[in-house]
C-alpha angles and dihedrals in degrees: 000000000000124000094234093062083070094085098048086054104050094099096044095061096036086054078054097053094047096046080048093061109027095054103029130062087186082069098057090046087054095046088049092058072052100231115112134241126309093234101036088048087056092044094051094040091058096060092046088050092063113094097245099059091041094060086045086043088054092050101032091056085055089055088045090049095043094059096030107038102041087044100052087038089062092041097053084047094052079042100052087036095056092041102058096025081097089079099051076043094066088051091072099044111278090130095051123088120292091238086062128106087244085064094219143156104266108106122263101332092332126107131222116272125243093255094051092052082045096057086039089067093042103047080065091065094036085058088040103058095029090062100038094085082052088047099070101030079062089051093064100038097040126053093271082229091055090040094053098034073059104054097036105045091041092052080043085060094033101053080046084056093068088065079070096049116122096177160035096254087047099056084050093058099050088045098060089043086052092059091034089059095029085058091051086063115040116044094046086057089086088053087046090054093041087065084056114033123042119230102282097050096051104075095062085041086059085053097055086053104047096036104088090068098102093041090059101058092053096039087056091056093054100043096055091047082059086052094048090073089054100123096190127126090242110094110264093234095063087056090055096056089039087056106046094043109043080063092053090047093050100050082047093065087037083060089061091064098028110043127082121234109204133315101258098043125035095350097153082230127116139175111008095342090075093043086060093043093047092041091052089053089052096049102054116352136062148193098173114098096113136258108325121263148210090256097050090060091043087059097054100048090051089049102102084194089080092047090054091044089057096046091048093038111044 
């Protein structure tokens, strides 16, 4: 089958999809598994099979890796970054009392005891898991490059915030909204990928993601001993949030512009580029199953899969 039937075809399969869903509540229980139909996955793959769409695919999915990969590498490095940089924090004096020459959070000389800056590192978890669930759901409702460019930019500002905390119950505060907005953002992004990728290719997607990790942790060390030689009057902890946040924001507006939202709206493809985009959607992955409803919520919260997830994960 030639590629440029595709375009002729469009309607046809798009007719296909609606009559799918509109008549048949088999249909719904197979898209929420989020695979597509039997019979438009077999429409679309065939036009993906001939020769001509295989070489543009190829080239089309290096064109895909080198704006998303890249991108979300560079997020999850800003996120883990932001999110232990409170340790390397304590090094220079955020712990100790605010009448200090360290300038910190403990009130009056005293430092925080062991138990507050417990509590400091686990409010950030508490915010992370609590605002997943709400994470995906946003990516759905929301343009997932307006929704990231959200979420990364706001846990940007709020991780700068903590350079203004006076006080023990402020920097708590700015802890939990760092997870909450730390956890809009992360745990969507495979959902993000899976609009894009088809089940093969995600593993290796997933990689690119959750791959910095590493880096980041080494990268925070060095770059707070960098901060340590700061000779300013300013306490050297609140450059180092300074530092490690105003990249991140920046690389949140950048996603506005760069990020793709979904095949079939704002993809940054065009020509045959977008057929391809918008046949390999058709032909695995899906977004269609309708406005989210009570049920659906109720589901996940009764799933003990996400529970576990949390508890191995975080």
């Amino acid at each position: 089958m030639s590629f440029t039937l595709f375009s002729s075809r469009k309607s046809e399969v798009a007719q296909i999809e609606t009559a799918g869903l509109d008549h048949h509540d088999d249909a719904l229980d197979v898209e929420a598994k989020g695979y597509a139909d039997a019979s438009i996955q077999k429409e679309n793959q065939a036009v993906l099979d001939s020769d001509e769409a295989q070489v543009i695919q190829r080239k089309y999915l290096r064109k895909l890796d080198f704006i998303i990969c890249p991108t979300i590498s560079f997020l999850y490095f800003f996120e883990y970054l932001d999110r232990g940089n409170v340790a390397n924090a304590k090094l220079y004096g955020l712990d100790k009392g605010h009448d200090t020459s360290n300038g910190g959070v403990g009130p009056g000389k005293q430092s925080l005891s062991a138990t507050q800056w417990e509590v400091v590192i686990m409010l950030f978890y508490v915010g992370l898991i609590l605002f997943q669930v709400p994470g995906c759901i946003g990516y759905r409702l929301v343009s997932p490059s307006k929704w990231i460019a959200f979420s990364v930019c706001f846990w940007c500002i709020t991780s700068m915030l903590q350079d203004v905390a006076t006080n023990y119950a402020s920097l708590l505060v700015c802890r939990i909204f760092l997870g909450a907005f730390e956890g809009l953002f992360g745990t969507g992004i495979v959902y993000y990928l899976s609009i894009w990728y088809h089940r093969t290719e995600l593993g290796l997607k997933v990689f690119w993601y959750l791959g910095p990790t590493a880096i980041a942790g080494a990268f925070g060390g060095l770059i707070a001993y960098g901060v340590g030689h700061i000779k300013r009057s300013t306490p050297q902890w609140k450059w180092l949030f300074l530092i490690e946040a105003l990249p991140g924001f920046c690389l949140g507006l950048f996603c506005l512009y760069w990020l793709p939202d979904r095949p079939m709206k704002n993809s940054r493809f065009k020509g045959k580029y977008q057929e391809v985009a918008v046949a390999r959607y058709h032909a695995e992955t899906v977004d269609r199953t309708g406005p989210i409803q009570q049920k659906h919520v109720i589901w996940a919260i009764q799933d003990w899969k996400l529970y576990a997830q949390g508890m191995i994960s975080e």
